[in-house]
C-alpha positions as CSV (number, residue, x, y, z in Angstrom):
1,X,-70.5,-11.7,-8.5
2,X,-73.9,-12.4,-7.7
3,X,-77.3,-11.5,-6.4
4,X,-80.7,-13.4,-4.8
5,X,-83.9,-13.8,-6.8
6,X,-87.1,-13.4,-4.9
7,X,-89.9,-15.5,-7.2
8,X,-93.0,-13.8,-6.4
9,X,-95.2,-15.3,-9.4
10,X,-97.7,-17.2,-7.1
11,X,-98.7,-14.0,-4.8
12,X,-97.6,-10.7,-7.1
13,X,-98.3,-12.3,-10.1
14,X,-101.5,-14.4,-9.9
15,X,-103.0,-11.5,-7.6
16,X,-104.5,-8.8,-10.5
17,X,-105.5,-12.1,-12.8
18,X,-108.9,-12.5,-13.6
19,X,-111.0,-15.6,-12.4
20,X,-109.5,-17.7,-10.2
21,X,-105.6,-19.7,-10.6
22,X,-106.3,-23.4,-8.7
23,X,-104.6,-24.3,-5.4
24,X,-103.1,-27.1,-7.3
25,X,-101.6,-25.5,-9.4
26,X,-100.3,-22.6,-7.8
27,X,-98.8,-25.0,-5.7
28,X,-97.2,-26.5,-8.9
29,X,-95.8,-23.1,-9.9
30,X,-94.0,-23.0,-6.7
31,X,-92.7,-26.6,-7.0
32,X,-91.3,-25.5,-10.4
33,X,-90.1,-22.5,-9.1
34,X,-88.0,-24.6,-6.2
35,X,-86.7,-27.0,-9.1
36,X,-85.3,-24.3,-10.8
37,X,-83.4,-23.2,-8.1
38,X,-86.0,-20.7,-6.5
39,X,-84.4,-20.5,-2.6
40,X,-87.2,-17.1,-1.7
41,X,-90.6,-17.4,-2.7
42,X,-93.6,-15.3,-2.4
43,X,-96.4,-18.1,-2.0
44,X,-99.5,-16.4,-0.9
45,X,-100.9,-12.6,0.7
46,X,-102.9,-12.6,3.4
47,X,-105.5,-10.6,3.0
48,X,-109.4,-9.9,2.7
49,X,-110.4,-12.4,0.3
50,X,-113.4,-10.4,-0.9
51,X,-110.6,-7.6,-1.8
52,X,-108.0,-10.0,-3.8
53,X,-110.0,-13.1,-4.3
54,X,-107.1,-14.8,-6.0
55,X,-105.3,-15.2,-2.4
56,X,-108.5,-16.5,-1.4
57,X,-106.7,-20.3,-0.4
58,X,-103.6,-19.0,1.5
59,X,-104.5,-21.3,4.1
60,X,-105.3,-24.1,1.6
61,X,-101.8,-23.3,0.0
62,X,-99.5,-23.0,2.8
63,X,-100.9,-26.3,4.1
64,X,-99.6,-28.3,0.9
65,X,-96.2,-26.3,0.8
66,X,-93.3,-29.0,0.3
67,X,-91.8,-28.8,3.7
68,X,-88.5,-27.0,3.6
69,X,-86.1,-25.4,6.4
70,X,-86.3,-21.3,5.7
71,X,-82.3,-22.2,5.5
72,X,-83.3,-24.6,2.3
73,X,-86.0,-22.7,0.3
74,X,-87.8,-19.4,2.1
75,X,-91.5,-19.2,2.1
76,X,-93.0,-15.6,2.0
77,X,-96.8,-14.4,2.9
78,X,-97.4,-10.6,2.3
79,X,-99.6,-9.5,4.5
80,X,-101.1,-5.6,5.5
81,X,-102.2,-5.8,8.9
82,X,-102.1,-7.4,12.5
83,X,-104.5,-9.6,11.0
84,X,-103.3,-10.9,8.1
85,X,-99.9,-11.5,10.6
86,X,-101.6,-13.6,12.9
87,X,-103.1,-15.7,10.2
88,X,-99.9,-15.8,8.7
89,X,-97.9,-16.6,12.2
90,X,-100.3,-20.2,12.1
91,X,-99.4,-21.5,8.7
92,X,-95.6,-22.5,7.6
93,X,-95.0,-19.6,6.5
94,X,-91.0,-18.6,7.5
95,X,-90.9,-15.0,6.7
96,X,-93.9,-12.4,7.1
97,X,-93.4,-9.1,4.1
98,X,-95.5,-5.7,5.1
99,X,-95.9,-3.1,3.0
100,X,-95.0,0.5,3.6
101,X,-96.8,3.0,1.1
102,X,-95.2,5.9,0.2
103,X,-98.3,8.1,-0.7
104,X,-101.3,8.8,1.7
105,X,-103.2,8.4,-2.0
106,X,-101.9,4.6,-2.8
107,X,-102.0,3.6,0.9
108,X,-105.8,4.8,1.5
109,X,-106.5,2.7,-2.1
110,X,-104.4,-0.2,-1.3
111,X,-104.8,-0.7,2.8
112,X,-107.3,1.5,4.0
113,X,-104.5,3.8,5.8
114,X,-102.3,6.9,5.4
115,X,-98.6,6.5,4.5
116,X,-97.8,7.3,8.4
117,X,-100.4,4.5,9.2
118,X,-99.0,1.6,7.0
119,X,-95.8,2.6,8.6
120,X,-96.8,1.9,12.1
121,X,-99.0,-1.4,10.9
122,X,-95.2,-2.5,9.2
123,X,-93.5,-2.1,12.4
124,X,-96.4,-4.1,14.8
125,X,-95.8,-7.1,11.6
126,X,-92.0,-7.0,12.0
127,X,-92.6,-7.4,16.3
128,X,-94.8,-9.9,15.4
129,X,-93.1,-12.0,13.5
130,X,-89.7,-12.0,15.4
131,X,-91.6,-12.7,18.9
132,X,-93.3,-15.9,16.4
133,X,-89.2,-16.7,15.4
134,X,-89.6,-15.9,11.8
135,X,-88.2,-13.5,10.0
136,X,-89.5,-10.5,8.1
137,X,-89.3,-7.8,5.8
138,X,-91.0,-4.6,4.3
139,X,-91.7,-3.0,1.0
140,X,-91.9,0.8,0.5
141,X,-94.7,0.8,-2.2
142,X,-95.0,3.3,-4.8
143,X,-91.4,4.4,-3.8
144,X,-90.6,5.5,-7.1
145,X,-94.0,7.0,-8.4
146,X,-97.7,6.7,-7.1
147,X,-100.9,6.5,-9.1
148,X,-102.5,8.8,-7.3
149,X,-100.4,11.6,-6.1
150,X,-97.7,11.6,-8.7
151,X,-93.9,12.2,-7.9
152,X,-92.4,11.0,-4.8
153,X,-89.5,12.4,-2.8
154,X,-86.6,9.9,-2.6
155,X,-86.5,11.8,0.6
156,X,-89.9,10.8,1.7
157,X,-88.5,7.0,0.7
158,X,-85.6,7.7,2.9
159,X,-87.4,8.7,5.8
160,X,-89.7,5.9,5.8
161,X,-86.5,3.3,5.6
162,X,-85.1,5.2,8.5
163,X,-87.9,4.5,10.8
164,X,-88.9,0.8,9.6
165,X,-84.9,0.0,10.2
166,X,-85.1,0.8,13.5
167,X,-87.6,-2.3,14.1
168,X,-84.9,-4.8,12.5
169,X,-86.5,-6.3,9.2
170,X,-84.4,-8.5,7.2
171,X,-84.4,-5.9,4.4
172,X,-86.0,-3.2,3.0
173,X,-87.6,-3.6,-1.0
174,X,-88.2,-0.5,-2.5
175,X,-91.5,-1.3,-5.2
176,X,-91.6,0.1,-8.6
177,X,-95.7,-0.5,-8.4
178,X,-96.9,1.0,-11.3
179,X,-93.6,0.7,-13.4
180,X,-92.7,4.4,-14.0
181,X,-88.5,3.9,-12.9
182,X,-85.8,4.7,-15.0
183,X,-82.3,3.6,-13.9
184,X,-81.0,7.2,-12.8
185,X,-83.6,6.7,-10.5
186,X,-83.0,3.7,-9.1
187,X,-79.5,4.7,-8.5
188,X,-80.5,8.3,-6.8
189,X,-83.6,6.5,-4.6
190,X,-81.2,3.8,-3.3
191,X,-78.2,6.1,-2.7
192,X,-81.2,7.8,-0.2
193,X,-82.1,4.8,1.5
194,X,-78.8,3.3,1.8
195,X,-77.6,6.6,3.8
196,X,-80.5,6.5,5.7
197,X,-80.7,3.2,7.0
198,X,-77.0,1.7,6.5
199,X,-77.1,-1.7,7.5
200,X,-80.0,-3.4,5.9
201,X,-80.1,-4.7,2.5
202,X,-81.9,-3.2,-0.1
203,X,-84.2,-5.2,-2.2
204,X,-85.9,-4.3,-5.7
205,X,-89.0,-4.9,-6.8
206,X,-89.8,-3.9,-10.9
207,X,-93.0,-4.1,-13.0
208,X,-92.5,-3.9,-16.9
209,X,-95.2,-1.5,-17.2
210,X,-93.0,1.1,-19.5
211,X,-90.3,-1.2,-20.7
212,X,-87.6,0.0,-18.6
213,X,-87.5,-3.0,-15.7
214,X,-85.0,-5.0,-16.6
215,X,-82.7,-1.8,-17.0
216,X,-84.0,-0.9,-13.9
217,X,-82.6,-4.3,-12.4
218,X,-79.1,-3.6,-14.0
219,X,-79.1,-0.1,-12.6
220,X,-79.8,-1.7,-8.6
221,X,-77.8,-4.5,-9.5
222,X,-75.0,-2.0,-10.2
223,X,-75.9,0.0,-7.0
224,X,-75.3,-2.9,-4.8
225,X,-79.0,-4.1,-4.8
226,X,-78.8,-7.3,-2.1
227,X,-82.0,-9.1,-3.9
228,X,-84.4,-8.6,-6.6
229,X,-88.4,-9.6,-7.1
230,X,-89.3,-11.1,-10.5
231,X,-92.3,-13.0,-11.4
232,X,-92.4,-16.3,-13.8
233,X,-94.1,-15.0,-17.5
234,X,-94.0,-11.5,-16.6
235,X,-97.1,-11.7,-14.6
236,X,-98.6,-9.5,-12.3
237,X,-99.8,-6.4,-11.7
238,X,-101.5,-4.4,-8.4
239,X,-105.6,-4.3,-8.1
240,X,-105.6,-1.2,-6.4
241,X,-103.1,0.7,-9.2
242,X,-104.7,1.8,-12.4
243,X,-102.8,0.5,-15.3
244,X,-100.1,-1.8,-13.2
245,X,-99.1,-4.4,-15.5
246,X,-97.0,-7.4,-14.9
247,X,-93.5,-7.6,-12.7
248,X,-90.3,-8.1,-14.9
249,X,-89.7,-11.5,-15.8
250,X,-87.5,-13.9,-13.9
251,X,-86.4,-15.6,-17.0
252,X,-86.1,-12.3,-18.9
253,X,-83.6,-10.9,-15.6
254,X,-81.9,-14.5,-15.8
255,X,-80.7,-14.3,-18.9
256,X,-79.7,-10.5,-18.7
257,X,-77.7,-11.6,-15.7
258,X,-76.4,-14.8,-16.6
259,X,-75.1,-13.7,-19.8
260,X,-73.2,-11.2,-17.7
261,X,-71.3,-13.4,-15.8
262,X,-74.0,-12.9,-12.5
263,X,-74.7,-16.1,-10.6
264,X,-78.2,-16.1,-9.1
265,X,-78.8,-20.2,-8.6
266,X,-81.2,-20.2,-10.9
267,X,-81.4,-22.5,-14.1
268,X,-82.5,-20.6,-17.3
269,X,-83.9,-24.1,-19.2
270,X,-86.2,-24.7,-16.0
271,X,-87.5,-20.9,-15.6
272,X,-88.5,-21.1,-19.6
273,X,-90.2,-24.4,-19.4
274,X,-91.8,-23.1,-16.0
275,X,-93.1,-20.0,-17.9
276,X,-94.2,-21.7,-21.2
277,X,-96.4,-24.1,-18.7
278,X,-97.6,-21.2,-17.2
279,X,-99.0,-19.5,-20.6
280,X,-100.8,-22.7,-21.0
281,X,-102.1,-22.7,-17.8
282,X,-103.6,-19.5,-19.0
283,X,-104.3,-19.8,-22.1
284,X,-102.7,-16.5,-23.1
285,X,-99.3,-15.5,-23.9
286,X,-97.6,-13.8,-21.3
287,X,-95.4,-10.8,-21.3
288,X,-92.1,-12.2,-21.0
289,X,-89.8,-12.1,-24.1
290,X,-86.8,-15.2,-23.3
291,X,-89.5,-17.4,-22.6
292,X,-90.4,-17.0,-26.1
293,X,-87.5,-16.3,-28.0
294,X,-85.7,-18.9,-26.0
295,X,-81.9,-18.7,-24.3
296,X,-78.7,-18.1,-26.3
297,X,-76.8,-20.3,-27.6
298,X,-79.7,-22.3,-27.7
C-alpha cells in the first residue's frame, strides 16, 4: 500500500509567518525536502506581494530551483488568477494549483471573487497551463467548513468538482482551511466528490488547527485519498482565515503512516532533522510533535 506526499512547507507554510523567511533559505527547505524523498513540492504562490509578502521572491525562488524533470521531483506554484498563471507559465514552474473556494464569504476575503467566480478563474488556470504543457490542479478551499459562512454542503463540494473535472486537472484537493474536519467527514465529503467527478484523484489537504488532522489523513487515506498536503514543523496557516493555524505535519503523517505498513518515499530521519533546522531557523518551536519526541524505535 501506499500514497504521495505533497510538501507544501515553503508556500502554505511560510505564507501566514510574520517578517519575512529568506530566499536562501527557503530554497534550502526545499533542497531538504527533495533529500528526503520529497517528489511534489509546493515552492512559491503567485500572488500580490503587498497581500502575502512572504511569496514576495517567487521569481527570485523559482530561478534558483535545482533543475529537475516534473518526472523526477514536481515543482508547484499556487496561483489565483490569469495573472498570477502567466507569471507562473515564465518561471520553471511544472505544475500550476488554483484554488476553488467553496464560500462566496472565504472567496470575497481570500481572492476578491464569489465562489462561482473562483470557479471560472480555476478553469482559465487549468487551459492555461495545458496550452503552456504543464500540468495542473485545483483545490476546493474551505470544502469542509468556512470562516465566514459556516457549514458547507458536501453537495456544494460535489458540484464544484463536477464542473472543475470537466476542464481535466491532474486532481482535485479538497482543503481543510481552517482545520474544523473530523474523519466522518472526510469520508462522507469524498464519497461526494468521488461520485461526482469519477476519474480524478482526490487529494487532501489538513491543518492541525483542532487536533484532529492526522485522523483526518487516516480517514482519506482509508477512503482511497490519491495524495495528501503536509507541511515540514507543522507550519502554516491562511492570512485571510481568522484563527487558521499550521497544516499537519509531514513528519507527524510519516510516522503515523510508516508505522502502518504505508510506503510514501519519504525518509522519517531526514523530515525530523529538516523540521528541527527549521525551528531554528525560527527561533520558535514548531507545532509538530515526532519532530520533538523523535521516531520509534529510535
Amino acid at each position: 500500500m501506499q500514497i504521495e506526499i505533497v510538501e507544501v512547507a515553503a508556500r502554505d507554510g511560510l505564507q501566514n509567518e510574520p517578517g519575512f523567511f529568506p530566499t536562501a533559505d527557503k530554497l534550502e527547505l526545499i533542497e531538504r525536502a527533495i533529500a528526503a524523498g520529497s517528489r511534489r513540492i509546493e515552492v512559491a504562490s503567485f500572488v500580490h506581494p503587498g497581500r502575502v509578502p512572504q511569496m514576495a521572491d517567487a521569481e527570485a525562488v523559482c530561478a534558483d530551483l535545482p533543475k529537475r524533470s516534473p518526472q523526477d521531483v514536481t515543482y508547484i506554484g499556487l496561483v489565483l488568477n490569469k495573472r498570477g498563471a502567466l507569471r507562473a507559465l515564465e518561471t520553471q514552474i511544472h505544475e500550476l494549483g488554483a484554488v476553488i473556494s467553496a464560500s462566496d464569504g472565504f472567496g470575497a476575503r481570500n481572492q476578491g471573487r464569489s465562489s462561482d467566480e473562483t470557479l471560472e478563474d480555476a478553469i482559465e488556470i487549468i487551459r492555461l497551463a495545458k496550452e503552456r504543457g504543464r500540468s495542473a490542479q485545483a483545490t476546493i478551499s474551505v470544502a469542509f467548513g468556512c470562516p465566514f459562512d459556516g457549514e458547507i454542503a458536501p453537495a456544494r463540494v460535489a458540484e464544484l468538482a463536477r464542473k472543475v473535472a470537466a476542464a481535466g486537472p491532474r486532481e482535485i484537493a479538497l482543503g481543510d482551511t481552517i482545520g474544523v474536519a473530523v474523519p466522518s467527514q472526510v469520508k462522507t465529503v469524498m464519497a461526494a466528490v468521488k461520485a461526482a467527478a469519477p476519474a480524478i484523484p482526490i487529494r487532501l489537504h489538513f491543518h492541525d488547527t483542532r487536533n484532529t488532522a492526522v485522523a483526518n489523513a487516516w480517514a482519506g487515506f482509508e477512503a482511497g485519498a490519491a495524495t495528501l498536503d503536509a507541511s515540514l514543523g507543522g507550519i502554516g496557516g491562511c492570512p485571510f482565515a481568522p484563527n487558521a493555524t499550521g497544516n499537519v505535519a509531514t513528519e507527524d503523517v510519516q510516522y503515523m503512516l510508516q508505522r502502518s505498513g504505508i510506503e510514501t518515499g519519504l525518509k522519517l530521519e531526514k523530515l525530523i532533522d529538516t523540521a528541527r533546522w527549521l525551528s531554528q531557523k525560527m527561533a520558535r518551536g514548531l507545532p509538530g510533535l515526532v519532530s520533538r519526541a523523535g521516531s520509534f524505535p529510535n
